[in-house]
C-alpha positions in Angstrom: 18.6 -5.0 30.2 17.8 -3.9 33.4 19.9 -7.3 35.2 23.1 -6.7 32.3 23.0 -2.8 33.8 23.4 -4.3 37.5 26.3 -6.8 36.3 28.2 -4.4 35.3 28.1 -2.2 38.0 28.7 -5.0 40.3 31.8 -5.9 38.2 33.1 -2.4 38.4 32.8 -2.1 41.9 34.5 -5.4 42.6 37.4 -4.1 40.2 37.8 -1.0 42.1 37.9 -3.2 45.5 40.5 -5.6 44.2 42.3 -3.2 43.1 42.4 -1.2 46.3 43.3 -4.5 48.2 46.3 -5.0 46.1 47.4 -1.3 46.6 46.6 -1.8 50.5 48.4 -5.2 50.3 51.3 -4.1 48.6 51.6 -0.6 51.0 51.7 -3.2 53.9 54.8 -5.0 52.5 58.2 -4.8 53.7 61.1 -3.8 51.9 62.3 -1.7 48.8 64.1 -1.6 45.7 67.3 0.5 45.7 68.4 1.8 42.7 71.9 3.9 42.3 72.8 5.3 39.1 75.1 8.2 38.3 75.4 9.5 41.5 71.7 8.8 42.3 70.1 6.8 44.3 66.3 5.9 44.3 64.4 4.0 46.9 61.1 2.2 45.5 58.4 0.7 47.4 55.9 -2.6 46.5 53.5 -0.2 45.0 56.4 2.3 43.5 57.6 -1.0 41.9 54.4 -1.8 40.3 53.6 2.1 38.9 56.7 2.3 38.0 57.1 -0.9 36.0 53.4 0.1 34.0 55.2 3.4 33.2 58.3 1.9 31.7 56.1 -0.1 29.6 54.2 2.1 28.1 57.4 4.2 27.3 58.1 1.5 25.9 55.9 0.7 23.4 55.9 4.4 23.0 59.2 4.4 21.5 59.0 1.3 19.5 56.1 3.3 17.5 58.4 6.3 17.2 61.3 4.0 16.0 58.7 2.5 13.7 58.1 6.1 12.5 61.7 7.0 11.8 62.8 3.9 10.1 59.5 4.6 7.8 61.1 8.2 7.6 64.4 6.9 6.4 62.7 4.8 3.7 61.0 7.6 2.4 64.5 9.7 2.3 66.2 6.9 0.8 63.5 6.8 -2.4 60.8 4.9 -0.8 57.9 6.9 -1.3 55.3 4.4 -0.1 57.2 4.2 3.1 55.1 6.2 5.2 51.5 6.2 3.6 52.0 2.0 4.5 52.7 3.0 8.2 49.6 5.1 8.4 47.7 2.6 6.3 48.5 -0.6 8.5 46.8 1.2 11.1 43.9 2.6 9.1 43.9 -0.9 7.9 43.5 -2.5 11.1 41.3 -0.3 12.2 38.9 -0.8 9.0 38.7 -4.5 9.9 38.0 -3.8 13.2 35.0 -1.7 12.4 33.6 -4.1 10.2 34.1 -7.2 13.2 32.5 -4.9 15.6 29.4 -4.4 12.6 28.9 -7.9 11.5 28.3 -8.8 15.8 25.6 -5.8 16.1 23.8 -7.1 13.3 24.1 -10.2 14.7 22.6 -9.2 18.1 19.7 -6.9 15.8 21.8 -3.8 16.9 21.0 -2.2 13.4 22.1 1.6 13.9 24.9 0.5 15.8 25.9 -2.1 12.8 25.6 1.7 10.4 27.7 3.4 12.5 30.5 0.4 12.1 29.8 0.4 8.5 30.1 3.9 8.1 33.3 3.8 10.0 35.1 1.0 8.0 34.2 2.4 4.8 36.2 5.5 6.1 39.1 3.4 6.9 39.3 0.7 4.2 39.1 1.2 0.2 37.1 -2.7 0.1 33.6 -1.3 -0.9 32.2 -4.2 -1.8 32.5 -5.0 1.8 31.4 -2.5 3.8 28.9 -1.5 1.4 27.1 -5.0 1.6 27.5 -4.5 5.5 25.9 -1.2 5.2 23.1 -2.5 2.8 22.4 -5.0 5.7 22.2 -2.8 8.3 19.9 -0.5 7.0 17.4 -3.0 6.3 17.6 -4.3 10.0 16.4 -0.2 11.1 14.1 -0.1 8.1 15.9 2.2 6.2 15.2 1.1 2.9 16.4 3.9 0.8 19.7 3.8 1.9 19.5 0.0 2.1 18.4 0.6 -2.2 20.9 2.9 -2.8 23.7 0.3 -1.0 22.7 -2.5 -3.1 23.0 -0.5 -6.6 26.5 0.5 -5.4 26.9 -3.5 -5.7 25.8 -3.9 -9.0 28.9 -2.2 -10.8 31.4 -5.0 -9.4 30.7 -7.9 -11.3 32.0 -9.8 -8.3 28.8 -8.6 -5.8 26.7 -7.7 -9.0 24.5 -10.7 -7.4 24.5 -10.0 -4.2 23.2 -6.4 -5.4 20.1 -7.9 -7.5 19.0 -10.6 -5.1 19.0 -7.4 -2.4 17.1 -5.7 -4.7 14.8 -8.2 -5.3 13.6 -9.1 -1.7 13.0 -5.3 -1.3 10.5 -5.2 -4.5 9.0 -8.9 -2.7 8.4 -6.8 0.8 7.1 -3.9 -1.3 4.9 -6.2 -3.5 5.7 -4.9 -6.5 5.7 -8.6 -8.3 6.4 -7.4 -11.4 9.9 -5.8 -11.2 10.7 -8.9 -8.3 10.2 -10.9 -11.7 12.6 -9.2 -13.9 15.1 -9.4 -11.0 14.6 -12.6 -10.1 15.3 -13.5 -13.8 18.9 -11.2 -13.4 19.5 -13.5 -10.4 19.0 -16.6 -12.3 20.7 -15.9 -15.1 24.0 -15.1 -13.0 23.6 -18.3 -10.7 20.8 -20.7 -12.4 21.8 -23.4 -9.2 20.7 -21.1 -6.5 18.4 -22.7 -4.6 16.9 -19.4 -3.0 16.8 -17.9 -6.4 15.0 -21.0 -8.1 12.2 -20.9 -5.2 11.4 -17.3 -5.8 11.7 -17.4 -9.8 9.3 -20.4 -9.4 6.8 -19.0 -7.6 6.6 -15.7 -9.6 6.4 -17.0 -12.6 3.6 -19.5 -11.4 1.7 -16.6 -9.8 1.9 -14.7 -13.0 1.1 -17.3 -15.0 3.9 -17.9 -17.3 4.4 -21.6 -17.3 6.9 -22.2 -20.0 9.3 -20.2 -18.2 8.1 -21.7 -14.6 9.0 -25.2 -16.5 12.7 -24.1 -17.6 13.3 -22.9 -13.8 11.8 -26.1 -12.5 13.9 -28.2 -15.1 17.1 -26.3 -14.1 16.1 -27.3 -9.9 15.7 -30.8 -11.1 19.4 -30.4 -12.7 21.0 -28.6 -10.0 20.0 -32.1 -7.3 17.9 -30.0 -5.1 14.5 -31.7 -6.8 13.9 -35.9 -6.3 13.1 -37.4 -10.0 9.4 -38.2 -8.7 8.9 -34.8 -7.3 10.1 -33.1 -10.5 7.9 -35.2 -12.9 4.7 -34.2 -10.4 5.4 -30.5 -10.7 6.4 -30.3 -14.1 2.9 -32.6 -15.0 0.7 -29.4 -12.7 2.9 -26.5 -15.1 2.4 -28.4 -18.3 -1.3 -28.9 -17.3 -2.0 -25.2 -16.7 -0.4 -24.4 -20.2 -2.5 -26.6 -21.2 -5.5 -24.8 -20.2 -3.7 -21.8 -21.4 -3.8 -22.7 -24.7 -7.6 -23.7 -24.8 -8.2 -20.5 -23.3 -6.6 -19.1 -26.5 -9.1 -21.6 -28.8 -6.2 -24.0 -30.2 -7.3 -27.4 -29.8 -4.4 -29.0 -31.4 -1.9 -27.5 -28.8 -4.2 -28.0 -25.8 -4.8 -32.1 -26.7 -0.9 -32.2 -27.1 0.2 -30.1 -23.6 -2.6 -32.0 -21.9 -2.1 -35.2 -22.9 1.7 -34.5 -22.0 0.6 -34.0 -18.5 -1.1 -36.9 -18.1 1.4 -38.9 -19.3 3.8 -37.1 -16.7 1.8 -38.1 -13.9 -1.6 -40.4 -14.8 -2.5 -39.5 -10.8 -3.0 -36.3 -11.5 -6.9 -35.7 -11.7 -7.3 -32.7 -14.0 -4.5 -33.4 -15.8 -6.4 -36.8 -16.7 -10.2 -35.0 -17.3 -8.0 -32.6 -19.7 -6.6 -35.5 -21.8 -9.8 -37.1 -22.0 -11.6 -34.1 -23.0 -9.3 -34.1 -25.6 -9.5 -37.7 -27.2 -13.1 -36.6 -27.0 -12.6 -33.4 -29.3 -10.5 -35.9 -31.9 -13.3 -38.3 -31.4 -10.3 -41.3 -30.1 -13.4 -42.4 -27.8 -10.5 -45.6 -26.7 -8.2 -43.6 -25.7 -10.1 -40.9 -23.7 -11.6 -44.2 -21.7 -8.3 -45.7 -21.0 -6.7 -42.5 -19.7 -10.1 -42.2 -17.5 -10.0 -45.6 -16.0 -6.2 -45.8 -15.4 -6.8 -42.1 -13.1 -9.6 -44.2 -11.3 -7.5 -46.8 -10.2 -5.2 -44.6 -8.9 -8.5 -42.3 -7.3 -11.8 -42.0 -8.1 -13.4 -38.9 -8.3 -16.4 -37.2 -9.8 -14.5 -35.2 -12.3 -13.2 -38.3 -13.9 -16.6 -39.5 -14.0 -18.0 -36.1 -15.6 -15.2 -36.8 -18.5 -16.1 -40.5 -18.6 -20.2 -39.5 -19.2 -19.3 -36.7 -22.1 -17.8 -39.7 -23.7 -21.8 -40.6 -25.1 -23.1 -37.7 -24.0 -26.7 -39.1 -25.8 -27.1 -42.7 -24.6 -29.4 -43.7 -22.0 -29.6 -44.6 -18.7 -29.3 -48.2 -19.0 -27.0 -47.8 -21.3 -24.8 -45.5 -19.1 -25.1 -47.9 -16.1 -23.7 -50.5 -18.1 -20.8 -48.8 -19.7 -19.9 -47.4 -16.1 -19.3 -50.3 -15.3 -15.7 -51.0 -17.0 -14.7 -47.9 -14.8 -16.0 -48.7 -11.1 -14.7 -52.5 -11.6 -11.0 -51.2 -10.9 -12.3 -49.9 -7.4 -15.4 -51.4 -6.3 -15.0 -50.8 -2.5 -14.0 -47.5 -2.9 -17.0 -44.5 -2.0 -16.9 -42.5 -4.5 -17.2 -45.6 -7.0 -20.6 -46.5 -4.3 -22.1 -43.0 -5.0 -21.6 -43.0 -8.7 -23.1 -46.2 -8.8 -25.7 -45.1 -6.4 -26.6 -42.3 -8.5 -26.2 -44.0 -12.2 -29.2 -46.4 -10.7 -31.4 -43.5 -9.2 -31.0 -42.0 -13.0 -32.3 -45.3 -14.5 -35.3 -45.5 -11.6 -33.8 -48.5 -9.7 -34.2 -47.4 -6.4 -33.5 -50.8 -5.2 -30.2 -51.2 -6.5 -29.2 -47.4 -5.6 -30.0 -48.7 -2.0 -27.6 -51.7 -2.3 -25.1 -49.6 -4.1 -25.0 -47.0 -1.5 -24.7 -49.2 1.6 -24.2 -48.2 4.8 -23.2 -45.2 3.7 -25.6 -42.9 4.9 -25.1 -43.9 8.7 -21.4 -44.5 9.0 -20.0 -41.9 7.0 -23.4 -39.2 6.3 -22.2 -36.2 4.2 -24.7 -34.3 2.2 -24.2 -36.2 -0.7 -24.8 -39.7 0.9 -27.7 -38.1 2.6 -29.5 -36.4 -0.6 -29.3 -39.5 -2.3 -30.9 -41.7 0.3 -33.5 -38.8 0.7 -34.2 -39.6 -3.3 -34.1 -43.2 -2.7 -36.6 -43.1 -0.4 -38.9 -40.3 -2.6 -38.1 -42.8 -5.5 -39.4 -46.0 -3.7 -42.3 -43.8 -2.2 -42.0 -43.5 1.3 -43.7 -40.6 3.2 -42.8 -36.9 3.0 -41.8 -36.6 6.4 -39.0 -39.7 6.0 -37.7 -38.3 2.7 -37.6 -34.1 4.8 -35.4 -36.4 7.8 -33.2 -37.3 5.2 -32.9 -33.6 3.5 -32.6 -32.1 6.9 -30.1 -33.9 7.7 -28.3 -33.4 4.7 -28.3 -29.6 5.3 -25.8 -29.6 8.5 -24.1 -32.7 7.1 -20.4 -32.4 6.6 -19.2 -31.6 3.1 -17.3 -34.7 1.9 -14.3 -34.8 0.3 -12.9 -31.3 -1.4 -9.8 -30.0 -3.0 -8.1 -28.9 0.3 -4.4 -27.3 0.9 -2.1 -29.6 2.3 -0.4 -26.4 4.1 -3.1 -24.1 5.0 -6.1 -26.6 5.1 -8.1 -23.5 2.9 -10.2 -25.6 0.7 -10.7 -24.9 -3.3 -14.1 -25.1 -5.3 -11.3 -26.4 -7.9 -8.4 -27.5 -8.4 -5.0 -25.1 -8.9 -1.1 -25.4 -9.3 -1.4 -22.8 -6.3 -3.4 -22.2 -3.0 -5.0 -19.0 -2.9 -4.8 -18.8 0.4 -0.9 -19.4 1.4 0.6 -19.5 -2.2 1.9 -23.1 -1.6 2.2 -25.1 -4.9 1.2 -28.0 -5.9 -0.1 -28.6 -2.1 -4.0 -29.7 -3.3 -5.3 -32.9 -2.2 -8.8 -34.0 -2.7 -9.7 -35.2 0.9 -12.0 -34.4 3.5 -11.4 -31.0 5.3 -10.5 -31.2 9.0 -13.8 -30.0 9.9 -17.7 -30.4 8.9 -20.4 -28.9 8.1 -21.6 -26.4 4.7 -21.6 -26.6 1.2 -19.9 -29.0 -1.0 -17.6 -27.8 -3.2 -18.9 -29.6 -5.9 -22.2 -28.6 -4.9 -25.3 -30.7 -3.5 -27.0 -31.0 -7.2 -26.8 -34.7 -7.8 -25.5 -36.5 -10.5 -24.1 -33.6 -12.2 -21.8 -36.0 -14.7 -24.8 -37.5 -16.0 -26.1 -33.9 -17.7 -25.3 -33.6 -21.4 -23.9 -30.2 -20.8 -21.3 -30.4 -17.5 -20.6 -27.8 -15.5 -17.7 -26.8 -13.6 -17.9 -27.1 -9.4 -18.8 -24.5 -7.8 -18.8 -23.3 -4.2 -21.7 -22.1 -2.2 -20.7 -19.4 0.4 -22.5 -19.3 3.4 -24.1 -15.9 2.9 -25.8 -17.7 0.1 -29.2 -19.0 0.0 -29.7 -22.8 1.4 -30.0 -25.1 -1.6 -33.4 -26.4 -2.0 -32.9 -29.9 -1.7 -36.8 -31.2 -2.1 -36.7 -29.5 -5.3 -33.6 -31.9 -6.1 -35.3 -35.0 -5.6 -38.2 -34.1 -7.5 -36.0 -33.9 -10.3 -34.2 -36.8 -10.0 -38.3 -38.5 -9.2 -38.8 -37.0 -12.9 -35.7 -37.9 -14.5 -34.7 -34.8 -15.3 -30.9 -35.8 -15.0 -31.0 -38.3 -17.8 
């Protein structure tokens, strides 16, 4: 500011000295004009020359506005009533136009009162209000005047032409405020005057998501696909995560029938989709298709293994032993045999069935090139199982306790992590931006919890996260009751 201040000053004064060089220069000059006329005779100078030439020009343009004036005149003696109020409205006219040119920059250099003033102004000069009221609406949202910013946008709403551009104002106001509720209804307004705006899509979307009311969130998503502003691949993901939480909707509301049907929907939307795939299963289970709930299961496990898919797989015979158990697992670890998850599960089936040997071999090198507290707790029961000493089996818990967590459901955006799975991060509101993978850094509690093998219990639970104001887990007493098969 302080630098554009000292331009201009230096401009002015370099005006004022050309300008008194050009006097000087034109004083110095020889010769004059002579002008005789009537009996008079005038002598001009350079500098006479030039004053005098400005004045004739303005007298000019002087009387072509007076001739302008009196041929309007005329018209209006001849009949032409308008003749006049058109003379004085060109120039209102033009300067309406200029007012709102002069806005539209200050809001474009953040000068918001400036913008009002301009506003205010052309509204005075032009009878277009749904122009200068939109550029009034705009400038007193840039000085935070919301009211009148409010009250610019109803204005807006009673010509169907900016009727729009009056709700979507309104809308983003109710957003800044947080009233979600009324930003709903608009947003629905908005959509229903332009369903293929992009903008209006998003926002509709993500309210309807955040207030859970996925039917509508899958019409909006369905018209984004329409509109070409959603890939094919991307639309059948998104719609799979809505028709998965109606799913658990409608179990919520005790109607298994609808619940097997929306969930089984999802799945077949997108088999990847890990909850979407326990859901199904879970409900082949409650209709007792056994075949189906397995296949659903083992196709999700080729595509990633995981311990909720494995929790589903076990309430498939929820009552057979732990031989038994071992051996039907292993239809579903022979799609991914390399994979870690599919060595844990393994490593854990055998501790169940007391074959500490083969839990060793399962697990591998696990524990030392990639320790997290579940690699860790389960060689700590190895070892208790195969009866080494105390203090070898309290290295391995102790370890375990500062280990890092392992793979969680983490947010692609914000990197929050989730004791479960949702269509939305808590944290930034991103959707569908869950990925179960390892969190950029270490140690704590698992989301899934340190308890081991909790798909092999008759009654699962969900995950749950530990906070760190919590107690430690007591991870001794964990081993003792995998030492006494308790998890059988």
């Amino acid at each position: 500011m302080m630098l554009w201040t000292v331009a201009k000053v230096l401009f002015f004064v370099s005006l004022v000295a050309v300008v008194s060089l050009g006097a000087a220069v034109l004083v110095d000059m020889g010769g004059a004009l002579r002008i005789a006329l009537a009996g008079w005779e005038f002598t001009l100078g350079p500098l006479q020359m030039v004053i005098a030439g400005l004045v004739l020009l303005l007298v000019t343009w002087g009387v072509l506005k007076v001739l302008g004036l009196l041929l309007a005149t005329i018209r209006f003696l001849n009949g032409d009533e308008t003749a006049i109020s058109r003379y004085f409205d060109r120039n209102r006219e033009k300067r309406g136009y200029q007012a709102v040119s002069d806005g539209l920059i200050a809001l474009a250099a953040g000068e918001g009162r400036l913008a009002l003033i301009k506003a205010q102004r052309a509204q005075k000069y032009l009878d277009q209000p749904e122009l200068t009221t939109l550029l009034m609406a705009q400038a007193a949202e840039v000085i935070g005047d919301g009211q009148k910013a409010t009250e610019a946008y109803k204005t807006l709403l009673a010509n169907p032409d900016t009727r729009f551009v009056g709700i979507r104002g309104l809308m983003k106001q109710k957003l800044a405020e947080g009233d979600v509720f009324t930003a709903l209804a608009l947003a629905e307004k908005a959509f229903a005057l332009k369903p293929r705006h992009a903008e209006t899509q998003d926002i509709l979307l993500k309210l309807q998501s955040e207030s859970s009311d996925w039917t509508g969130a899958r019409e909006t998503l369905k018209a984004k696909q329409k509109g070409g502003s959603l890939p094919k691949d991307v639309y059948k993901r998104r719609d799979a995560v809505l028709a998965l939480q109606q799913a658990k909707g409608v179990l919520d509301e005790s109607a298994p029938i609808e619940a097997r049907e929306a969930a089984i929907a999802a799945n077949k939307m997108s088999p990847d989709l890990i909850p979407a795939a326990a859901m199904a299963a879970r409900s082949y289970i409650l209709a007792g298709d056994k075949k189906n709930a397995t296949r659903v299961l083992k196709k999700a496990w080729e595509a990633q293994p995981h311990p909720d898919l494995a929790a589903a797989f076990a309430e498939i015979e929820p009552e057979e032993e732990a031989l038994a158990r071992l051996k039907r697992f292993g239809t579903l670890t022979a799609s991914q045999p390399n994979h870690e998850e599919t060595k844990l599960l393994l490593a854990e089936l055998n501790i169940s069935a007391e074959s500490f040997p083969s839990a060793r071999r399962a697990l591998g090198d696990l524990a030392t090139s990639h320790p997290t507290q579940r690699t860790l707790t389960i060689m700590a029961a190895i070892e208790r199982g195969e009866g080494s000493d105390d203090s070898v089996v309290r290295g391995w818990l102790t370890r375990a306790l500062t280990a890092p967590r392992g793979p969680q459901w983490c947010c692609d955006n914000c990197q929050a992590i989730h004791a479960q799975w949702a269509p939305i991060c808590a944290n930034c509101s991103g959707f569908d931006t869950l990925s179960w993978r390892e969190p950029p850094e270490g140690a704590g509690a698992s989301a899934t919890g340190t308890e081991m093998l909790p798909l092999l219990v008759k009654t699962p639970e969900k995950p749950v996260v530990v906070k760190e104001e919590e107690p430690p887990i007591d991870l001794e007493a964990i081993v003792r009751r995998g030492e006494k098969g308790e998890w059988r």
